[in-house]
C-alpha positions as CSV (number, residue, x, y, z in Angstrom):
1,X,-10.4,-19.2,-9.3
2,X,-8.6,-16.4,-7.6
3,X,-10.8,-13.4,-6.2
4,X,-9.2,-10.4,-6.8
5,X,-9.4,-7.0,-4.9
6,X,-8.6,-3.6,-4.4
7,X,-6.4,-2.5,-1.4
8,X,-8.1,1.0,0.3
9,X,-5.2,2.6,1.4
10,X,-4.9,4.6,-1.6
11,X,-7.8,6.3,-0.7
12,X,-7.8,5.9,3.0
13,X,-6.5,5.3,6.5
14,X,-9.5,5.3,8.2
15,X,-12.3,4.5,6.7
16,X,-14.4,7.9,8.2
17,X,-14.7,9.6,4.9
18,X,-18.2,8.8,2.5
19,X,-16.2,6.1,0.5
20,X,-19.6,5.0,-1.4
21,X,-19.0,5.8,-4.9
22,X,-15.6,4.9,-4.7
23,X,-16.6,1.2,-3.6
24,X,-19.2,1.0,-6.2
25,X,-16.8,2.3,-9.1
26,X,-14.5,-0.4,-7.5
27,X,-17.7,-3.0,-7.9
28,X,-18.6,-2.1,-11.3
29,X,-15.0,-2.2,-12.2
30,X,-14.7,-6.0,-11.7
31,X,-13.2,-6.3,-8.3
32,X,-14.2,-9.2,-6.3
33,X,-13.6,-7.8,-2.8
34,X,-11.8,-4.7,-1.0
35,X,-8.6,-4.4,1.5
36,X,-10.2,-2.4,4.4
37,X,-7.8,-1.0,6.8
38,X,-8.3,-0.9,10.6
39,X,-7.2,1.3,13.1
40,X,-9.5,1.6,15.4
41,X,-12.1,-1.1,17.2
42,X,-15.6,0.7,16.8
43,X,-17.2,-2.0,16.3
44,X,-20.7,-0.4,15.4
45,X,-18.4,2.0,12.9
46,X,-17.4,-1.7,11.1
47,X,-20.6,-3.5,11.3
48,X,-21.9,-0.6,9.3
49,X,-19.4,-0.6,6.7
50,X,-20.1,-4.7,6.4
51,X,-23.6,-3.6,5.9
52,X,-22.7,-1.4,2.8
53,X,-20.3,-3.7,1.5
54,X,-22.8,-6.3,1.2
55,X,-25.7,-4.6,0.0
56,X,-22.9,-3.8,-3.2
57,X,-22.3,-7.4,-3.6
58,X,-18.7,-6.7,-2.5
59,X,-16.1,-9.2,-0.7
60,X,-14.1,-7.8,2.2
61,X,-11.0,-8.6,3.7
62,X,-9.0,-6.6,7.0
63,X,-5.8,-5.2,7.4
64,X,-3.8,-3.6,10.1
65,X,-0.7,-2.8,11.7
66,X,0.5,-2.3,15.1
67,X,2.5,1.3,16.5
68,X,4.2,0.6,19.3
69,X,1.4,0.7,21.7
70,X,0.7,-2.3,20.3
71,X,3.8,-4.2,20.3
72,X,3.7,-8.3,21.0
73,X,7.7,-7.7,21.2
74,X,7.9,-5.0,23.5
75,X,9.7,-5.4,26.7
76,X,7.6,-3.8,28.7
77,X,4.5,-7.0,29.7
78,X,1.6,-4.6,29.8
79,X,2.5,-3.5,26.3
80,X,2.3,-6.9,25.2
81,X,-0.8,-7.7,26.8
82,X,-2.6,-4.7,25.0
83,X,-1.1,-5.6,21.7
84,X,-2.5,-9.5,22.1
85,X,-6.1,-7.5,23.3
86,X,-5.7,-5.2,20.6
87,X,-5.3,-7.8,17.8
88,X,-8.7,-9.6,19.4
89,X,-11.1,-6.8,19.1
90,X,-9.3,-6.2,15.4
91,X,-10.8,-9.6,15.1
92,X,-13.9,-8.6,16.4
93,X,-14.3,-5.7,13.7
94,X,-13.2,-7.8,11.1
95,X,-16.0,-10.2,11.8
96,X,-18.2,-7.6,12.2
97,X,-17.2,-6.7,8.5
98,X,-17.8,-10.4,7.3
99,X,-13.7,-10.4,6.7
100,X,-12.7,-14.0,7.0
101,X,-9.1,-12.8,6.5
102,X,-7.0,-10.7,8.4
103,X,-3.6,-9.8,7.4
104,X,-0.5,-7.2,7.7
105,X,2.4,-7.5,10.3
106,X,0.9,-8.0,13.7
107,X,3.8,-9.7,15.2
108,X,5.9,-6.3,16.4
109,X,5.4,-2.7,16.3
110,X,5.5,-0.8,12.8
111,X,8.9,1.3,12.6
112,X,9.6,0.6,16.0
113,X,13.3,-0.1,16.0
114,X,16.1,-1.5,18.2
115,X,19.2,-0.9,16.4
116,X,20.1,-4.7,16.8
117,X,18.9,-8.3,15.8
118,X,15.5,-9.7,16.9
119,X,16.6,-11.7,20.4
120,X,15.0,-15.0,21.3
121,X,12.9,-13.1,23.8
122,X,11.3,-11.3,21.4
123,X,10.8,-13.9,19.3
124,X,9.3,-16.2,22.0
125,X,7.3,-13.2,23.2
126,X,5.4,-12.7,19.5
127,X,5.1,-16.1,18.9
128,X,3.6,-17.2,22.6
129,X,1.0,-13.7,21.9
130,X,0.5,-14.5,18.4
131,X,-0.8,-17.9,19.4
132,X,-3.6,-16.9,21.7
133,X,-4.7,-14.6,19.0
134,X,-5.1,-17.0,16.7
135,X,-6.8,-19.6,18.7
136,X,-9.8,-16.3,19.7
137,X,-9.6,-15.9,15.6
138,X,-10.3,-19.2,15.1
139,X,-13.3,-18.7,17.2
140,X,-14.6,-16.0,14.8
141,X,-14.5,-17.8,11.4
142,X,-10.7,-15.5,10.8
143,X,-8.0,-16.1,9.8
144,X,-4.7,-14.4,10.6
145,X,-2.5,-14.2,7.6
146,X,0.9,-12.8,9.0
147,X,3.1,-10.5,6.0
148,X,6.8,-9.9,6.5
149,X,7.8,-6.6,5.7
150,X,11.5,-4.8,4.6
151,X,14.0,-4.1,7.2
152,X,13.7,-0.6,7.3
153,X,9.8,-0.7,8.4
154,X,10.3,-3.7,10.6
155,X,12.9,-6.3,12.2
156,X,11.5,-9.2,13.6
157,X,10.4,-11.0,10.0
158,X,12.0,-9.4,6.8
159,X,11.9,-12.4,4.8
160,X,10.4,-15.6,3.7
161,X,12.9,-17.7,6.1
162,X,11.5,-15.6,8.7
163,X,7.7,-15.9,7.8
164,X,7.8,-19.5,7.3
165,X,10.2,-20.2,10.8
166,X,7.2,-18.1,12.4
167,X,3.7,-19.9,11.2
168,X,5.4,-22.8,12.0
169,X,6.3,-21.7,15.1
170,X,3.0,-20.3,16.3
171,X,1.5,-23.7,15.1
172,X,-2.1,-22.9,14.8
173,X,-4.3,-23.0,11.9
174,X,-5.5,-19.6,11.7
175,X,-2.1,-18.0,11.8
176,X,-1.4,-18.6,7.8
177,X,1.3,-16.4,5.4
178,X,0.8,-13.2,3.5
179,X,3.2,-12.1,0.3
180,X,3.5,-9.0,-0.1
181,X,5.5,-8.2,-3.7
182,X,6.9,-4.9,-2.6
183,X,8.7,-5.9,0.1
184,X,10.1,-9.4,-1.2
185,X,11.3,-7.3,-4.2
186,X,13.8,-6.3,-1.5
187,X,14.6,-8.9,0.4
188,X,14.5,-11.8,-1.5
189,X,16.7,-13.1,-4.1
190,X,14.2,-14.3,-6.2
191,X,10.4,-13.9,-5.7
192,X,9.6,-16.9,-7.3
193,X,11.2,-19.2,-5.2
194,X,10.3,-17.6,-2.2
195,X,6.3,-18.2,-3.3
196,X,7.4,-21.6,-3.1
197,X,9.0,-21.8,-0.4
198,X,5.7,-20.3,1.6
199,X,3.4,-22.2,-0.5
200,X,2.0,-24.5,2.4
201,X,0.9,-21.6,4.3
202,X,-0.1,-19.0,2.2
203,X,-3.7,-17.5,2.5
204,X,-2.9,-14.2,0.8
205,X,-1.0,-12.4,-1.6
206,X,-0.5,-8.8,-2.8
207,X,0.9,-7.4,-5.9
208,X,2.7,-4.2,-5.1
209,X,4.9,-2.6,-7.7
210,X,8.3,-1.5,-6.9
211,X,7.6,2.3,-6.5
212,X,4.2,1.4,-4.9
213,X,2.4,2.6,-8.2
214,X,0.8,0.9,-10.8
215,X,1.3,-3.4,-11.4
216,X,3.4,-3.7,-14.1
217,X,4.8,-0.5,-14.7
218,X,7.6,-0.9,-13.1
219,X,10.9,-3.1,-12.7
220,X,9.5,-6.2,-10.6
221,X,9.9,-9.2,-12.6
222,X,6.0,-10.3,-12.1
223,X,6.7,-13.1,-14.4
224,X,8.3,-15.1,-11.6
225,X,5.5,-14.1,-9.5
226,X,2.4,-15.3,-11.5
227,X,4.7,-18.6,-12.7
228,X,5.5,-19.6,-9.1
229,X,1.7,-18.9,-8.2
230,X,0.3,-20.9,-11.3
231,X,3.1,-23.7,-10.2
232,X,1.7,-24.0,-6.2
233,X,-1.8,-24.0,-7.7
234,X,-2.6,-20.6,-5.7
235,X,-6.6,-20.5,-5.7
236,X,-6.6,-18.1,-2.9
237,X,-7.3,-13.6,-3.0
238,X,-5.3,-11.7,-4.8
239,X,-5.0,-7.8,-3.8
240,X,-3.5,-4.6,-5.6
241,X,-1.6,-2.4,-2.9
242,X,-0.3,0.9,-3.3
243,X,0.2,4.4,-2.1
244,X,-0.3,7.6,-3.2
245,X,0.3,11.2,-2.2
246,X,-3.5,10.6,0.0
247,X,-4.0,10.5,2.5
248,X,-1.4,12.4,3.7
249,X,-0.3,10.8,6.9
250,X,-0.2,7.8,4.9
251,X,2.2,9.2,2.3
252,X,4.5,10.9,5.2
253,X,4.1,7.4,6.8
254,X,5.1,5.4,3.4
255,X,7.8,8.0,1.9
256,X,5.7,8.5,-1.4
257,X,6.6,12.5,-1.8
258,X,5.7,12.7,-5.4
259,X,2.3,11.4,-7.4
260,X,3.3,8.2,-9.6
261,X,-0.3,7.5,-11.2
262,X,-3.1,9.5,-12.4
263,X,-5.8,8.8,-10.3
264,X,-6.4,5.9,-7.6
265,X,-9.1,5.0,-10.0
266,X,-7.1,4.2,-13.2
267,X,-4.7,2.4,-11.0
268,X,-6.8,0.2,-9.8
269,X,-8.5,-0.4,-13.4
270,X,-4.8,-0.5,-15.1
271,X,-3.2,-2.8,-12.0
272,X,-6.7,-5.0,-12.5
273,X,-6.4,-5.7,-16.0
274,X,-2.6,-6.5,-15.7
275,X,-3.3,-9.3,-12.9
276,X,-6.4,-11.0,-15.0
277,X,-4.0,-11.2,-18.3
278,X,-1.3,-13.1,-16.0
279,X,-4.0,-15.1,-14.6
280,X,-5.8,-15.8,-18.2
281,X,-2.6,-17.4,-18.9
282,X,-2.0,-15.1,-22.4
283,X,1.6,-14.4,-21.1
284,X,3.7,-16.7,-20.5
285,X,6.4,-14.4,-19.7
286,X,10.1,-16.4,-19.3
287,X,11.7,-13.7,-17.3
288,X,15.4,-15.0,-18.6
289,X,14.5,-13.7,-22.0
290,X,11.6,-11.3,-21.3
291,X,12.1,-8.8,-18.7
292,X,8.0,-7.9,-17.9
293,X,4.9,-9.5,-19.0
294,X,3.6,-7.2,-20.7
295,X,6.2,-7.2,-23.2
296,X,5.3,-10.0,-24.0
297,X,1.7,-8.7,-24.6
298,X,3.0,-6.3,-27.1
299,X,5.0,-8.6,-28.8
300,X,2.1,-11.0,-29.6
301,X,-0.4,-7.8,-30.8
């Protein structure tokens, strides 16, 4: 059975403000486990958050990107080398957390652009660094789970060919795939088949609406989505993500200039409920004749 959790970001970037009542109202609400986001390596700061997750009976899981700093694809060497040591104490915290999964797009720097192509240096470069982080993962009971993003936040893996070229590529077992719905609602031609296509490798999955607001309120068919999962036999986490006009270098960083929910807290309820009916199997949306599950839901009241 899946586990199913609540992505942070809507809330935070850091982690430094009293989020106590928020991750029990997250508990109480049915959530299985919590998206922290990391962007910084304090370890004591992390062990003490573990400590508090577990006392609420709550599951945890990392996240994190890289800024340039960071950057396994950067052509400067010393760059790369902090971006491979980086990643390592990121492990280090998310052990400390009791994460056994570690996702987002490590393999480059966040909105750090060329203006051209990724070369096969840069490839080779991420890949070779990506490696030797896995293998220290795979020391600490994590595993990476690598998500492609949309070309205008990244350009070394954009889609599903590139994802799957990459894991297999890097060739370790703790470098797995992430799906993230937001961005293959851009760059794929159907989400469904691209599922499929990563099914061998995938660790983690996120369900992100369109306009990063609410699951199912918006145009992404999520019929395809929860099909191709229930054909792959997906038993892995599932995680809400989305983004809100809070914090609010996480809004300038995401482009959300205008509030598309009512609270974090009846997005999370609203987006949780929508996942379990797909999962419960009461809609069996066909998205050639129904255009969103829920639809379907009304139809059958």
């Amino acid at each position: 059975m899946n586990k199913l959790g609540m992505n942070l970001f809507v809330w935070t970037m850091s982690m430094d403000e009293d989020l106590s009542d928020t991750l029990s109202f997250l508990k109480t609400s049915g959530f299985d486990f919590v998206e922290v986001p990391i962007n910084n390596t304090d370890l004591e700061k992390w062990k003490r958050i573990g400590g508090e997750l577990r006392a609420l009976g709550l599951g945890v899981q990392t996240c994190t990107i890289c800024g340039i700093a960071h950057s396994l694809i950067s052509p400067d060497e010393s760059i790369r080398r902090a971006a491979i040591d980086y990643l390592k104490e990121v492990v280090d915290c998310s052990e400390a957390l009791g994460s056994k999964i570690l996702m987002g797009p490590m393999y480059a720097g966040f909105k750090a652009f060329s203006g051209k192509p990724a070369t096969a240096e840069e490839w080779n470069w991420s890949v070779t660094g990506m490696r030797e982080v896995a293998e220290y993962a795979q020391t600490k009971g994590v595993t990476l789970a690598i998500e492609y993003l949309n070309r205008f936040e990244i350009y070394l893996l954009t889609c599903v060919d590139d994802l799957v070229r990459y894991v297999e590529a890097v060739d370790h077992p703790n470098c797995r795939a992430a799906f993230d719905t937001f961005h293959a609602n851009m760059e794929e031609k159907n989400i469904g088949d691209a599922i499929r296509q990563c099914a061998p490798y995938l660790a983690h999955v996120q369900i992100s609406e369109n306009d990063r607001s609410t699951p199912g309120k918006g145009h992404i068919q999520f019929g395809e989505v929860f099909e191709a999962l229930q054909d792959i036999g997906y038993e892995g986490p599932i995680a809400i993500e989305a983004f809100g006009p809070n914090p609010p270098e996480l809004a300038a960083a995401t482009h959300i200039f205008r509030p598309m929910f009512d609270s974090p807290e009846q997005l999370a309820v609203d987006g949780l409920a929508f996942i379990k009916r797909n999962l419960d199997g009461h809609v069996r949306a066909n998205n050639q004749d129904i255009k969103h599950p829920d639809m379907a839901v009304q139809a059958t009241l």
